[in-house]
C-alpha positions as CSV (number, residue, x, y, z in Angstrom):
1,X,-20.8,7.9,-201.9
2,X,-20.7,4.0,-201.3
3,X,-19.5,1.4,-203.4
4,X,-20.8,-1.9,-202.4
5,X,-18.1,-4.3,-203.5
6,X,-17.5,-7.3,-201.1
7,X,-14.0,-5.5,-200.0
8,X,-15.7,-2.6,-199.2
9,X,-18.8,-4.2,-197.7
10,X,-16.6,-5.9,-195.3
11,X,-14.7,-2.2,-194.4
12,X,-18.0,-1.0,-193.5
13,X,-18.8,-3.8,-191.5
14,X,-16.1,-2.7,-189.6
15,X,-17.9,0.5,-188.3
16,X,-21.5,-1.4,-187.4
17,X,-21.5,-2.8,-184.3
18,X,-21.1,0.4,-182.5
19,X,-23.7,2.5,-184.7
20,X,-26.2,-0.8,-184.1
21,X,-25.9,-0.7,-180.5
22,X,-27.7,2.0,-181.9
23,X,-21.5,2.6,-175.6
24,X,-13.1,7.5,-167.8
25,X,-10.9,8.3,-164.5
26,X,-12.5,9.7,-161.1
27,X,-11.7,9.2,-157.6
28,X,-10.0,5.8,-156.6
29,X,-11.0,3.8,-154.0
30,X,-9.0,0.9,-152.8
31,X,-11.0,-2.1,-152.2
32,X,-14.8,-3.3,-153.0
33,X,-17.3,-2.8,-150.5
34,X,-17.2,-5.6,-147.6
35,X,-16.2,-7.8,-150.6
36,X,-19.9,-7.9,-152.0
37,X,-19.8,-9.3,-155.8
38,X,-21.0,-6.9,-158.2
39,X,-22.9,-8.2,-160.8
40,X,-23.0,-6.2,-164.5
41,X,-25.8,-6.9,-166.9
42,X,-25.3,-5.3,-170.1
43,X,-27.4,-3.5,-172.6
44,X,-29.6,-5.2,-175.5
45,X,-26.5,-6.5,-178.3
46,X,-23.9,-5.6,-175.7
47,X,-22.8,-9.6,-175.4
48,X,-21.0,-11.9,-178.3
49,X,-22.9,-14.3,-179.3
50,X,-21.1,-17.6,-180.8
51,X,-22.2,-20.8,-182.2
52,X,-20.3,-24.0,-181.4
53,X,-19.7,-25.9,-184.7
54,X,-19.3,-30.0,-185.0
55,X,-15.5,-29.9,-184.8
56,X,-15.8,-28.0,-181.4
57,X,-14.9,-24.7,-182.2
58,X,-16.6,-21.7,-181.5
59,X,-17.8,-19.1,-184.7
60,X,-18.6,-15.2,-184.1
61,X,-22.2,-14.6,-184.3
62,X,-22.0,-11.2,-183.4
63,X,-20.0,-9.3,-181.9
64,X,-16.8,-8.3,-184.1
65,X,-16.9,-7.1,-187.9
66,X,-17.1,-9.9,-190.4
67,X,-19.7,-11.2,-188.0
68,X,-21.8,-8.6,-188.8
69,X,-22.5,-10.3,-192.4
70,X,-24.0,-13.3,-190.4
71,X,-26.8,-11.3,-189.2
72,X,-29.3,-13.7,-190.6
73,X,-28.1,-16.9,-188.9
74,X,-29.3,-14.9,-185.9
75,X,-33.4,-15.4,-186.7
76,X,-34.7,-17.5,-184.3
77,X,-36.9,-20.4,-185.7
78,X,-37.6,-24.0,-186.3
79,X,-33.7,-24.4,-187.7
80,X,-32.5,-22.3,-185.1
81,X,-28.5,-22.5,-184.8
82,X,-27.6,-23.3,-181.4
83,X,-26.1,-19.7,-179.6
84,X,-25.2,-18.7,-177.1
85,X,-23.4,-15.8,-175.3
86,X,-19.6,-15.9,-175.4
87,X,-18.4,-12.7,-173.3
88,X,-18.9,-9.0,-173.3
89,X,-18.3,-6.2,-176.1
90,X,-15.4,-4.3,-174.4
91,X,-14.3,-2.6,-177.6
92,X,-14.7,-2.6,-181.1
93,X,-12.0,-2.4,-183.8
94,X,-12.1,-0.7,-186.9
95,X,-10.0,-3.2,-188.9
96,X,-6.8,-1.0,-187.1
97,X,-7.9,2.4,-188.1
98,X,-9.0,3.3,-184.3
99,X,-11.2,1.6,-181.7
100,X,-14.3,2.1,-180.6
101,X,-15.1,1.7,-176.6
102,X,-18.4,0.2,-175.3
103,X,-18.0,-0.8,-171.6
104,X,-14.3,-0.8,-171.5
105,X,-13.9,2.2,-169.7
106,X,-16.6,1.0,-167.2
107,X,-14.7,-2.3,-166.9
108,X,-11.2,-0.3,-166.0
109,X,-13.0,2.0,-163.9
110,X,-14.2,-1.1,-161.7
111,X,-10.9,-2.4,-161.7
112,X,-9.4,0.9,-160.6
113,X,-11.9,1.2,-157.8
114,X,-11.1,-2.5,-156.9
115,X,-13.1,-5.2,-158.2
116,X,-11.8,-7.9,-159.5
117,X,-13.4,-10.3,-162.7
118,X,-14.6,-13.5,-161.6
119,X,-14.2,-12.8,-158.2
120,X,-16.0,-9.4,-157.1
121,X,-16.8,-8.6,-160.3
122,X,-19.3,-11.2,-162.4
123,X,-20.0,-10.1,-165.9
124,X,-23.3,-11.8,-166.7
125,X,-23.1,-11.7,-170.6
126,X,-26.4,-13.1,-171.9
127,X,-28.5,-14.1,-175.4
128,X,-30.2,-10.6,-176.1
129,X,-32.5,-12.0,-179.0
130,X,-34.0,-13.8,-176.0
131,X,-36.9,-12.9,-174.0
132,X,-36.4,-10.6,-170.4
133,X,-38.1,-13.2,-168.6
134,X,-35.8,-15.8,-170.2
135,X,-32.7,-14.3,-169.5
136,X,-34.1,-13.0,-165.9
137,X,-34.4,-17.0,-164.6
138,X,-30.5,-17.4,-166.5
139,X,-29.2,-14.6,-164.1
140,X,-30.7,-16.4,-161.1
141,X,-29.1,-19.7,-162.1
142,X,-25.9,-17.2,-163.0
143,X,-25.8,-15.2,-159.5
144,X,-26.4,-19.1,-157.5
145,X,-23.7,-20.9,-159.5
146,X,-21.3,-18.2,-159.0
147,X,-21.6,-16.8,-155.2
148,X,-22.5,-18.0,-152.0
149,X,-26.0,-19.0,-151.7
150,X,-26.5,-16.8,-148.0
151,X,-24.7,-14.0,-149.8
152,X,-26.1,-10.6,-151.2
153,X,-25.0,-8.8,-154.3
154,X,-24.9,-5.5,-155.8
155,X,-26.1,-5.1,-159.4
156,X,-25.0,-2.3,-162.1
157,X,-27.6,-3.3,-165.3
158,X,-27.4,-0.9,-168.0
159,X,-30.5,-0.5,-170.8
160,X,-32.2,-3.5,-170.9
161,X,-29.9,-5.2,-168.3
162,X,-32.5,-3.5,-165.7
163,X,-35.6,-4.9,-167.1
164,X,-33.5,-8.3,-166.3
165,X,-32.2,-7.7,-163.3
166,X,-36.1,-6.4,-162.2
167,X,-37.6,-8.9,-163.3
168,X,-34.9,-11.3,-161.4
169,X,-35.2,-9.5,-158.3
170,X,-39.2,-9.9,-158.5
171,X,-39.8,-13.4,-160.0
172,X,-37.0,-15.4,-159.9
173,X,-36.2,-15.1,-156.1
174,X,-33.6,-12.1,-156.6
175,X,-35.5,-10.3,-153.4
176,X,-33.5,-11.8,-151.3
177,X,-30.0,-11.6,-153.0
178,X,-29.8,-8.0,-154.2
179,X,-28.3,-5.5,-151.7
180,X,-28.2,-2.7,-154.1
181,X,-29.6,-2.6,-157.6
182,X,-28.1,0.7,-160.1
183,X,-29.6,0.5,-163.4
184,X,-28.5,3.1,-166.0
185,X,-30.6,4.4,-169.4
186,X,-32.7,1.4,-168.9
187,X,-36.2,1.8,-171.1
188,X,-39.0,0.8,-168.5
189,X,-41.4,1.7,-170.9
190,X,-39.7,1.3,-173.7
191,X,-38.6,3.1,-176.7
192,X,-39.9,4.7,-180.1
193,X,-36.5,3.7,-181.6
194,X,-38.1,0.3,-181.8
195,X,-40.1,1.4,-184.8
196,X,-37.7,3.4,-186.8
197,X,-35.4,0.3,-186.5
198,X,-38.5,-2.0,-188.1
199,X,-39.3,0.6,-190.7
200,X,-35.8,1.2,-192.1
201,X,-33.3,-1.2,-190.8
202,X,-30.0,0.1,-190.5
203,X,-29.9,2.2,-193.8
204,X,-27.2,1.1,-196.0
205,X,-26.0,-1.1,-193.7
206,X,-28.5,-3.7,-194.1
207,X,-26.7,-4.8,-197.8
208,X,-24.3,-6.3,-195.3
209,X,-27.3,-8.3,-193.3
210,X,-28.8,-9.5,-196.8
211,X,-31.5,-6.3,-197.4
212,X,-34.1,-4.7,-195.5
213,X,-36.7,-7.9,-195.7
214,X,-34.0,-10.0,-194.3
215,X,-33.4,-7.7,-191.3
216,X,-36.6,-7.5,-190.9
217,X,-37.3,-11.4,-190.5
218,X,-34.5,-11.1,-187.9
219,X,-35.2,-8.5,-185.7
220,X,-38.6,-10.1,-185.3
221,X,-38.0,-13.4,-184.7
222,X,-36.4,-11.7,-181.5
223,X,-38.6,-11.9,-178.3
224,X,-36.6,-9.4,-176.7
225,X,-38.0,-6.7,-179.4
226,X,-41.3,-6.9,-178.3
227,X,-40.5,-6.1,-175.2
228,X,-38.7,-2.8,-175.7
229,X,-41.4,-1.6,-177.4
230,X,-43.0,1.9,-176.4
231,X,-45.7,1.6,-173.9
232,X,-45.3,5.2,-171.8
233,X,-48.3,7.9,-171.9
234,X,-48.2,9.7,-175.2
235,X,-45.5,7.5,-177.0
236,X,-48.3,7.0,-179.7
237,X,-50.5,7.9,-182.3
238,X,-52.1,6.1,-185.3
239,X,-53.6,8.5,-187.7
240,X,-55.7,11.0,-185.7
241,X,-55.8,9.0,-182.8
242,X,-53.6,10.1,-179.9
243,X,-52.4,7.8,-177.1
244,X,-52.9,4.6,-179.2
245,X,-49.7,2.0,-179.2
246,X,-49.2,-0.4,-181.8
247,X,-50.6,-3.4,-180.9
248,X,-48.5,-5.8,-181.4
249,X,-50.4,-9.3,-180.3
250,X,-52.9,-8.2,-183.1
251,X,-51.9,-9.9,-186.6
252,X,-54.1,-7.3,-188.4
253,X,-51.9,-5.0,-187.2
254,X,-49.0,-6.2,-188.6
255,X,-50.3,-6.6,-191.7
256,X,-52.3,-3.5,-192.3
257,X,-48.1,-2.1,-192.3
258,X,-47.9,-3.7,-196.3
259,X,-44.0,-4.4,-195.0
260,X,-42.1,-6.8,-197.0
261,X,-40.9,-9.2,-194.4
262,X,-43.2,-8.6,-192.2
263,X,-45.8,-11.7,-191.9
264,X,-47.4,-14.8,-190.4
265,X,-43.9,-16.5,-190.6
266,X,-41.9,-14.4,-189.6
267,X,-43.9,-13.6,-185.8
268,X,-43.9,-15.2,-183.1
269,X,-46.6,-16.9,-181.1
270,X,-48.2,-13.1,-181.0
271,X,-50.5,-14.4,-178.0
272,X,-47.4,-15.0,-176.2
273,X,-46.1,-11.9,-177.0
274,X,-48.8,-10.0,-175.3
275,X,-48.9,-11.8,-172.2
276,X,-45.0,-11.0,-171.7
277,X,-45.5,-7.5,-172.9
278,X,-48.4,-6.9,-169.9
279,X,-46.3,-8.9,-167.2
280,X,-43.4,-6.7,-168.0
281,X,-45.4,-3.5,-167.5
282,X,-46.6,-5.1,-164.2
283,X,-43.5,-5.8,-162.9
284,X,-42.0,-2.5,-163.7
285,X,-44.7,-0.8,-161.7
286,X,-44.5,-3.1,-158.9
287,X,-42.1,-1.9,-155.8
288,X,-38.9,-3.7,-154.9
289,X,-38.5,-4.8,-151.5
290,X,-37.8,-2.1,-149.3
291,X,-34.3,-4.0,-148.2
292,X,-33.1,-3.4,-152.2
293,X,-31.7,0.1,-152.4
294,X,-32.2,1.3,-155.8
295,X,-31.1,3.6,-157.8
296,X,-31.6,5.4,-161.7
297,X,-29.1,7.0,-163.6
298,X,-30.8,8.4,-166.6
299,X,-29.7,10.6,-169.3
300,X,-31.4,14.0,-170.2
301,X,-31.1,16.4,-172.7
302,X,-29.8,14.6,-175.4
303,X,-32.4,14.8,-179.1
304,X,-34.5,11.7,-178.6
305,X,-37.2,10.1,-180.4
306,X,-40.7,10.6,-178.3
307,X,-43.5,9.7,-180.1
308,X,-44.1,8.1,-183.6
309,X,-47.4,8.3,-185.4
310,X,-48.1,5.8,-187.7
311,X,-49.6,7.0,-191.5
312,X,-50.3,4.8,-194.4
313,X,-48.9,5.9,-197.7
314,X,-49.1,4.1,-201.1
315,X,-50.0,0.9,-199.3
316,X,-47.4,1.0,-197.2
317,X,-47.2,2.1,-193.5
318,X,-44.6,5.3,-192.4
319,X,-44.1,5.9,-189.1
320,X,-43.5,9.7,-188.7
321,X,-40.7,10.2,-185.8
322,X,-41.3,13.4,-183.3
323,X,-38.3,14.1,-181.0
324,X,-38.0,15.7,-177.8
325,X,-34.6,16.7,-175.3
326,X,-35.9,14.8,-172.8
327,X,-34.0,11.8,-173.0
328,X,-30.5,10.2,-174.0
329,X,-30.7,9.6,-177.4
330,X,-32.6,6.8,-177.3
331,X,-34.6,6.5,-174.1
332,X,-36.8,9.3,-173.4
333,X,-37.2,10.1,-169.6
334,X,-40.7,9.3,-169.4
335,X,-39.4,5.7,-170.0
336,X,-36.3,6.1,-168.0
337,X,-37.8,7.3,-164.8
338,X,-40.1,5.4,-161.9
339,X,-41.7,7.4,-159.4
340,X,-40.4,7.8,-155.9
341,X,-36.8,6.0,-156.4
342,X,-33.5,8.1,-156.4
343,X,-32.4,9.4,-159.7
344,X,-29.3,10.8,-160.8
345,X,-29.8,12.8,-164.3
346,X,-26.6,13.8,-166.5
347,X,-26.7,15.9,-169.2
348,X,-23.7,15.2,-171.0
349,X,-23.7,11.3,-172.0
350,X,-25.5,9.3,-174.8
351,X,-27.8,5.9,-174.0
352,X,-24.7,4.0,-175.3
353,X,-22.3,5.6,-173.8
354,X,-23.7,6.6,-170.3
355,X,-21.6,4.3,-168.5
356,X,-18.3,5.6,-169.7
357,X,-19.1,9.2,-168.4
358,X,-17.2,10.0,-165.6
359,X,-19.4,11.6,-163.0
360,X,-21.5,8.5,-163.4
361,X,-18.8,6.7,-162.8
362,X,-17.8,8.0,-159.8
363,X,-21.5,8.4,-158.6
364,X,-22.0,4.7,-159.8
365,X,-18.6,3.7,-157.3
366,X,-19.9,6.2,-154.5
367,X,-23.1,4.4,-154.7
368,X,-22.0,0.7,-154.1
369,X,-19.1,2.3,-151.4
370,X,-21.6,4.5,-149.4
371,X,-25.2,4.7,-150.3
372,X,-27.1,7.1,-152.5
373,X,-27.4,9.7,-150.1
374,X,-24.1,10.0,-149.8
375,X,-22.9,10.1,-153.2
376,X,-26.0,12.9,-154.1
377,X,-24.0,14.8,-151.6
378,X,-20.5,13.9,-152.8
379,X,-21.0,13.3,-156.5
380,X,-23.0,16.5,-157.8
381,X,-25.1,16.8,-160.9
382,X,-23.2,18.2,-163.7
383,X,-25.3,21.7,-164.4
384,X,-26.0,23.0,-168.2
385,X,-23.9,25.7,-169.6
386,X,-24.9,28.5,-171.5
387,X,-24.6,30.4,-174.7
388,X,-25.3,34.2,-176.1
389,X,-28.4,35.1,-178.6
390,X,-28.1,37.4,-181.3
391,X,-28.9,39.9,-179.3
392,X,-26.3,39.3,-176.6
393,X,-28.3,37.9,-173.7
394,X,-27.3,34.7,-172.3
395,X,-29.3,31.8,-171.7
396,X,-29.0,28.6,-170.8
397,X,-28.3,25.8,-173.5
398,X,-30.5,22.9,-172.6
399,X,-28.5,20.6,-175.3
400,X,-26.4,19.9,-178.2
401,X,-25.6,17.3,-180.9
402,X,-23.2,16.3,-183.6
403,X,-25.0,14.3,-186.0
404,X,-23.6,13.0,-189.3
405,X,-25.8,11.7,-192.4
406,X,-24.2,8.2,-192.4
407,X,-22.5,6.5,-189.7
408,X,-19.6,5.6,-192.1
409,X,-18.1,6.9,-194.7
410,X,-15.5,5.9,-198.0
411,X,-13.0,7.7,-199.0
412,X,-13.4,11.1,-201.5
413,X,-17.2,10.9,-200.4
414,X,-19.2,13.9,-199.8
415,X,-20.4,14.4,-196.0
416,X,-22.7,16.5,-194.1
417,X,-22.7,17.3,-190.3
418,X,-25.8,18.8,-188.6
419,X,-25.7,20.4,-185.8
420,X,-29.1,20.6,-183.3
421,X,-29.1,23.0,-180.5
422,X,-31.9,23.7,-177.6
423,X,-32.1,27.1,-176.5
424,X,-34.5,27.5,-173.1
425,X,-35.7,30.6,-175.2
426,X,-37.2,31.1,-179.0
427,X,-34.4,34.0,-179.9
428,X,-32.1,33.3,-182.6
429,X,-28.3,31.3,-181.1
430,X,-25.5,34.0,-181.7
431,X,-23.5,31.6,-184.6
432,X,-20.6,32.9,-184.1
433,X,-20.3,32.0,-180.5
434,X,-19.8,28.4,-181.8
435,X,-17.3,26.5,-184.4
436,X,-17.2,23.7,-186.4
437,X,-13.7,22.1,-186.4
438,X,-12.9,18.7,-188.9
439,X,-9.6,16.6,-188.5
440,X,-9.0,13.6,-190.6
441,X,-6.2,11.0,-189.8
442,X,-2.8,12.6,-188.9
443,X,-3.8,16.5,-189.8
444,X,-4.2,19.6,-188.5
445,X,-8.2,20.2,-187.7
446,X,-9.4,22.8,-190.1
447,X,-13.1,24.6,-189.3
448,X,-15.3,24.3,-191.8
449,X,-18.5,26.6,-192.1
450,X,-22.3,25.8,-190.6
451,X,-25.1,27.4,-192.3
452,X,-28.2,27.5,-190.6
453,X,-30.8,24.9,-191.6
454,X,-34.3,25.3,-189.9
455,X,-35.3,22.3,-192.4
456,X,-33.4,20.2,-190.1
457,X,-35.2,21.0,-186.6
458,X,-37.9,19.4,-185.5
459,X,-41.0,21.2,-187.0
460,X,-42.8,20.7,-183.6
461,X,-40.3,22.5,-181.4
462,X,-39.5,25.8,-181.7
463,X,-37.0,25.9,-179.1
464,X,-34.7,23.7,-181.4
465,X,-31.8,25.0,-183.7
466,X,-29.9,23.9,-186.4
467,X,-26.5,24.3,-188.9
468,X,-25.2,22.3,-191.2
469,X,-22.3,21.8,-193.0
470,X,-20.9,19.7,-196.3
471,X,-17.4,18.3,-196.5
472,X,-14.8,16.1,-198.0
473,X,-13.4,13.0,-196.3
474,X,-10.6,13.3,-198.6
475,X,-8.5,9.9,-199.9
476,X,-7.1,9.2,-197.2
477,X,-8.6,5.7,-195.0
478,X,-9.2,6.7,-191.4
479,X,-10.8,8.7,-189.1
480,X,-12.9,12.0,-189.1
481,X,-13.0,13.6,-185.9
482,X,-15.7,16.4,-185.9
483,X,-15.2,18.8,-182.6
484,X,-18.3,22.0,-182.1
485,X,-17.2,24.1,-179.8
486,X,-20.1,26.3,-178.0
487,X,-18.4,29.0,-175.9
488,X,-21.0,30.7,-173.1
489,X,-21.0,33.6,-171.3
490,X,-18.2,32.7,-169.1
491,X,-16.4,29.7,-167.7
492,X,-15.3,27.1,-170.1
493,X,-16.7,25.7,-173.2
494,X,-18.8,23.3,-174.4
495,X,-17.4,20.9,-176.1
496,X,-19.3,18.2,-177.8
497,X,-16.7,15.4,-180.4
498,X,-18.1,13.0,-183.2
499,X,-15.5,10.4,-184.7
500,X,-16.4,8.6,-187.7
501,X,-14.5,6.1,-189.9
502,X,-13.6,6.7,-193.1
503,X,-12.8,3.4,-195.4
């Protein structure tokens, strides 16, 4: 339960900049590679942004917890407040009840491995809201005013970071600067997530960001949305039409969704919109220069959104959301691959979070020390594990999530967990091969039972299974650490942990 009192709405804020940017150890290596800079580009609301006010100082925009509730002054407009980027979201803290990591652990494993900030290692933080190609001629002028001009670079770009540092390396001269370019969950084609975010917002959260029609307004008076908007084969489908995206240069369109906040004012130049949108899809099937070695790192076989098909209902427009384990949560790989380059899939790490896993860590280091070749051979692929049916045979688990049905929580509220699984096989999951465990701030974890809950899967996939489980978050401010447990037929277990906050 939720009570939304101005003490409370600011506790919650407290938890939203991780669940909107809806981010450890390895092998050490002494020194960067023949000194080359590395370059990181983050993900889409993975910088601060601040606004410089008369007196000369600098107000949060976004990128801690009360500045969530400025969400609005983020539109951009006519009365646009100036912004600009102001470093990179490390870390988030949950007024002191724990922290939540977004590239931290990235940033020390850098540092472990030997880069240095502002010397080998550049972090280009940048204005998300803004358009790729915008923020694509910013990390030229970023890259020149920061390294020598005869120099080469190496660039790690995570989510949209590699749509920037493409379209650098293709229009804005960054051909003959990149030495090696590793990009990691980045959406090539997109993602569906797009329109679940433009239907509903952030769910309760968006009281905080002044309603639903106000988020609205926001998110699209952000180039940058338009551009991560689903455009791979079979991403689509309006009504009993298959294959057909949402055209979003078409004002019809926009209106035929009966969305409150959602008109003429609050678009862009749409014409504008669909000249960057084709570009984009150019550039991303247009070859870098053989002398660029690059490399993906995608993630697989997390429950992602695939396709959405779009239905009118009592004058308004619904988008219904089909998912698929072929992706990382939010990217599916469709989107996240390009043909013939060198991939490196994991199996185990979130789109946020991809970075801070740490066999793409060390493959990401092995990478810029020695090549891809060398780090396929040193760095292996982490393989699936497995689990028993009912009837005792094992099989391999494709994937499994902790999901929770709010991202934060008040104290003495009722909860529910859901847990998906993907079997390769049909046959019912042996339950009691997996547990359920819940810990709250400074106690003992207790388990706590999952019933099965076919209502939860995914009516299109069969292969999918799923529990669920209510609980307490008792009166105690905090933390809620959920830990499943899937023990397979031999070796060790799976072992897949949700934290939430509790306020």
């Amino acid at each position: 339960m939720y009570f939304f009192e101005p003490q409370n709405l600011r506790r919650i804020a407290a938890a939203l900049i991780v669940s909107l940017s809806s981010v450890a150890g390895g092998v050490e290596v002494a020194a960067a590679a023949e000194e080359r800079p590395l370059v990181l580009v983050p993900g889409v609301l993975g910088s601060k942004l601040c606004r410089t006010d008369a007196d000369g100082n600098k107000t949060l925009l976004w990128g801690n917890a009360e500045a969530i509730l400025q969400f609005p002054d983020l539109a951009i407009g006519d009365n646009t407040l100036e912004v600009e980027p102001c470093g990179l979201i490390e870390e988030v803290s949950f007024l002191g009840v724990f922290t939540q990591d977004v590239y931290g652990p990235f940033i020390d494993r850098l540092d472990r491995a030997g880069y240095r900030q502002d010397s080998t290692l550049l972090i280009f933080d940048y204005d998300w809201r803004l358009s790729v190609f915008d923020n694509a001629r910013l990390l030229a002028a970023f890259i020149d005013e920061n390294t020598e001009r005869d120099s080469t670079v190496d660039i790690v770009a995570h989510s949209m970071g590699g749509l920037i540092a493409r379209t650098y390396a293709l229009e804005e001269g960054g051909d003959t600067r990149i030495h090696r370019l590793i990009t990691a969950g980045t959406p090539w084609r997109g993602s569906v997530k797009v329109f679940g975010l433009l239907e509903n917002g952030w769910g309760v959260s968006n009281l905080l960001m002044g309603g639903l029609e106000a988020v609205r307004r926001t998110v699209l008076s952000f180039p940058s949305m338009y551009e991560l908007m689903p455009s791979y084969e079979g991403c689509c489908r309006i009504g009993d039409a298959p294959g057909n995206a949402f055209d979003a240069g078409n004002m019809d369109a926009w209106a035929d969704l009966g969305w409150e906040g959602v008109d003429e004012e609050a678009l862009p130049e749409l014409a504008d919109v669909a000249e960057r949108q084709s570009k984009l899809r150019r550039i991303v099937d247009t070859p870098l220069p053989a002398a660029i070695e690059e490399v993906l790192i995608i993630g697989v076989d997390q429950r992602t959104p695939e396709q959405y098909e779009l239905q009118v209902r009592r004058g308004e427009a619904h988008f219904d959301m089909r998912t698929s384990w072929e992706g990382d949560g939010t990217v599916l790989r469709e989107s996240a691959q390009l043909q013939k380059r060198v991939t490196y899939p994991t199996s185990f790490a979130v789109h946020n979070a991809i970075l801070n896993d740490e066999l793409v860590q060390d493959f990401a280091i092995s990478v810029l020390r020695e090549g891809s070749e060398v780090a396929h051979e040193t760095v292996p692929v982490r393989k699936r594990t497995s689990v028993l049916t009912a009837l005792g045979a094992a099989v391999e688990l494709v994937g499994v999530v902790v999901t929770t049905d709010q991202p934060v929580y008040e104290t003495n509220a009722t909860a529910t967990a859901t847990v998906h699984l993907r079997l390769e096989v049909q046959d019912p999951v042996d339950a009691g091969r997996f547990s359920l465990a819940l810990a709250a701030s400074g106690t003992t974890a207790r388990p706590i039972v999952l019933h099965p809950d076919p209502g939860a899967s995914d009516p299109t996939n069969p292969f999918e299974q799923s529990f669920s489980a209510r609980f307490e978050t008792g009166p105690e401010a905090g933390k809620l650490v959920l830990t499943l447990t899937v023990e397979g037929e031999t070796g060790a277990p799976r072992v897949i942990v949700r934290t939430v906050p509790v306020l």
